[in-house]
C-alpha positions in Angstrom: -185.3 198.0 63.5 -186.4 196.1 60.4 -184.8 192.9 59.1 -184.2 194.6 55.9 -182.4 197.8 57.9 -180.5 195.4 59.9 -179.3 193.6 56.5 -178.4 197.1 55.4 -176.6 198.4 57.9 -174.4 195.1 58.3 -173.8 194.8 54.5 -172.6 198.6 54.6 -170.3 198.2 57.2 -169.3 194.8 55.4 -168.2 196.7 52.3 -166.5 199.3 54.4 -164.0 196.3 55.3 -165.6 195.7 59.1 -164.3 192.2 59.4 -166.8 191.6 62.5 -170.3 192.4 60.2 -168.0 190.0 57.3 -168.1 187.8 60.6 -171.8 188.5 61.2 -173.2 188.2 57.9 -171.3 184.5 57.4 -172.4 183.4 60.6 -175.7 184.1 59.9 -176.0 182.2 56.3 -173.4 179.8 56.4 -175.6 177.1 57.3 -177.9 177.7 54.6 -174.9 178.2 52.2 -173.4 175.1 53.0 -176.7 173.0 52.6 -177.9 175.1 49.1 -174.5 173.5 47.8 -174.2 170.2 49.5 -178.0 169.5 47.6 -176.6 170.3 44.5 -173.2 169.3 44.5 -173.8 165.8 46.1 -170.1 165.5 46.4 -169.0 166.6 49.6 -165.7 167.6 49.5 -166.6 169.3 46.0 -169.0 171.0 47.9 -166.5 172.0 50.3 -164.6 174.5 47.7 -167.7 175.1 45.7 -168.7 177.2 49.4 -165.9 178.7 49.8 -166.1 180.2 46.4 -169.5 181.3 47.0 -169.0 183.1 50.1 -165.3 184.8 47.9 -168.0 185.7 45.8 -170.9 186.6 48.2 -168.1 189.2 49.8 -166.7 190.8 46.3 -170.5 191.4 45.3 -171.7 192.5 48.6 -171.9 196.4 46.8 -174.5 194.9 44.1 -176.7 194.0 46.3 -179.2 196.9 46.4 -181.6 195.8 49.1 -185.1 195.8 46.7 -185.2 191.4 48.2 -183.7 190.1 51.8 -180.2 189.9 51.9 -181.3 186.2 52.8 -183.4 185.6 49.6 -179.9 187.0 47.4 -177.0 185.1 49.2 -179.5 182.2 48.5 -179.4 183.0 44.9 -176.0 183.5 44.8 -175.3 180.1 45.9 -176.7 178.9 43.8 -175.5 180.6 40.6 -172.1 180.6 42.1 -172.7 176.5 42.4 -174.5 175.8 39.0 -171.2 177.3 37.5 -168.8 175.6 39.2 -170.4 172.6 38.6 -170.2 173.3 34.8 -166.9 174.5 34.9 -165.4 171.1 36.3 -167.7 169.4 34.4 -168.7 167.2 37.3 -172.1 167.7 37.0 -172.4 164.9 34.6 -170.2 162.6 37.4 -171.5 163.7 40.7 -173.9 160.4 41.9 -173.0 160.7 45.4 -174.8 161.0 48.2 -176.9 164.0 49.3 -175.8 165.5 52.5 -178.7 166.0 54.9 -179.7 169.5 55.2 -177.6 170.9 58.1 -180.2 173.6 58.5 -183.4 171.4 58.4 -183.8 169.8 62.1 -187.1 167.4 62.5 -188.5 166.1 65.9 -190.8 163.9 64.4 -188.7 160.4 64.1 -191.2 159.2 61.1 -190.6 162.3 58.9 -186.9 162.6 59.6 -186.8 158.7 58.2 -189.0 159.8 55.4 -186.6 163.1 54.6 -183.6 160.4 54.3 -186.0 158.0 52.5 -186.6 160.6 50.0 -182.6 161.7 49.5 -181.5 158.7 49.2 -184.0 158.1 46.0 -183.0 161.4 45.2 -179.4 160.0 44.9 -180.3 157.5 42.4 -181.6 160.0 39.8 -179.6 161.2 37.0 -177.5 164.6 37.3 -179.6 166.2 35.3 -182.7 165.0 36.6 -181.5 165.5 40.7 -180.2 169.1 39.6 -183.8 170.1 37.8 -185.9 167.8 40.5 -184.2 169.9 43.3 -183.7 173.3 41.6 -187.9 173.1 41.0 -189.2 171.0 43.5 -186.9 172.3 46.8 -186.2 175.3 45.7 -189.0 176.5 44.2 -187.6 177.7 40.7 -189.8 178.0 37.9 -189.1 175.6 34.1 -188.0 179.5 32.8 -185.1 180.2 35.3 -184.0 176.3 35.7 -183.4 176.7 32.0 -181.3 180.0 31.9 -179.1 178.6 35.0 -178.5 175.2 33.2 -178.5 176.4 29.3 -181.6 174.3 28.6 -184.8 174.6 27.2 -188.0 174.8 29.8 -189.2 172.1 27.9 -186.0 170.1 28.6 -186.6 170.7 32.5 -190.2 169.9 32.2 -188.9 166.8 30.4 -185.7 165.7 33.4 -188.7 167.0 35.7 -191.1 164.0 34.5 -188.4 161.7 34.4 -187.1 162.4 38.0 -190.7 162.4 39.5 -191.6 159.0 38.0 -188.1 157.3 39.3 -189.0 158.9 42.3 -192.1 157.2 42.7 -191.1 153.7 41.4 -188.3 153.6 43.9 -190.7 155.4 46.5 -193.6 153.0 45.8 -193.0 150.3 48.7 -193.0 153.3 51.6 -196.1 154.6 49.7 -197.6 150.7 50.1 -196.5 150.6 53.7 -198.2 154.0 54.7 -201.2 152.8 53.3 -201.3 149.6 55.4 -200.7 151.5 59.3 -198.6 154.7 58.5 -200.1 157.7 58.2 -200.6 158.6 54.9 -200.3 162.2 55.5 -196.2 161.6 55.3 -196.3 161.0 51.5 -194.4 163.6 49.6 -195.9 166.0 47.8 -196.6 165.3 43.9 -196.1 161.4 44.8 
């Protein structure tokens, strides 16, 4: 059977009120839930209830979902619209400069990287609100300037702008592990556009 069948056939049963494919479905994407809205939350217990809406929401929408994208690629998306909202609506987006949770879903063998994937959220911490939210919305996610600026009510040239502004924090406060890699670590653990 085909991913997409599978998806199908679980959602259907989902919508029909089968409380084990509910089961199944959360079990499957709640790890990816809960680390889509730690990132942009940055307040843990906020992020908490921010996931528990979005899965409230996930379940009343579940008939919307018409199965042209993976269920994966829209519960994704749904976090996160369900998150930026939230986030407006308490107006905490503005106040939320606390720490990044690590990714629960991201697992790294490699000591060096791991060190370098906390190196980089902990910078991460130190940017603005705005800057994080755009930063991780484009750079993590892989959104485009267009659709950060519909989900935040900004311009794409104001998310180019926060874009800018986050990268070059990022590599002033980056800039000593940069100088250490280039005297005996390997280089090839820079990040990306750094």
């Amino acid at each position: 059977m085909e991913p997409m069948e599978t998806d199908a056939a679980i959602v259907r049963r989902a919508i029909e009120g089968d409380e084990r494919a509910m089961r199944l479905l959360w079990n499957q994407h709640a790890a990816h839930v809960d680390a889509v809205v730690r990132r942009l939350a940055a307040d843990p217990d906020l992020a908490e209830d921010i996931a528990q809406e979005v899965w409230i929401q996930i379940f009343h929408a579940l008939p919307s979902w018409r199965g042209d994208a993976k269920f994966s690629t829209w519960v994704h998306r749904v976090a996160i619209n369900r998150t930026l909202n939230a986030l407006r609506r308490t107006k905490r987006l503005a106040a939320t400069e606390t720490a990044i949770e690590e990714d629960s879903a991201y697992v790294e063998q490699d000591a060096d990287r791991s060190m370098l994937a906390h190196t980089i959220d902990e910078a991460a911490r130190k940017l603005s609100p705005g800057a994080r939210t755009v930063f991780l919305l484009h750079d993590v996610e892989g959104y485009t300037h267009e659709e950060i600026a519909t989900e935040l009510g900004i311009t794409p040239g104001g998310s180019k702008s926060q874009l800018f502004k986050a990268r070059a924090k990022l590599r002033r406060l980056l800039a000593p592990l940069v100088d250490t890699s280039s005297t005996g670590m390997d280089r090839s653990y820079a990040a990306p556009g750094f």
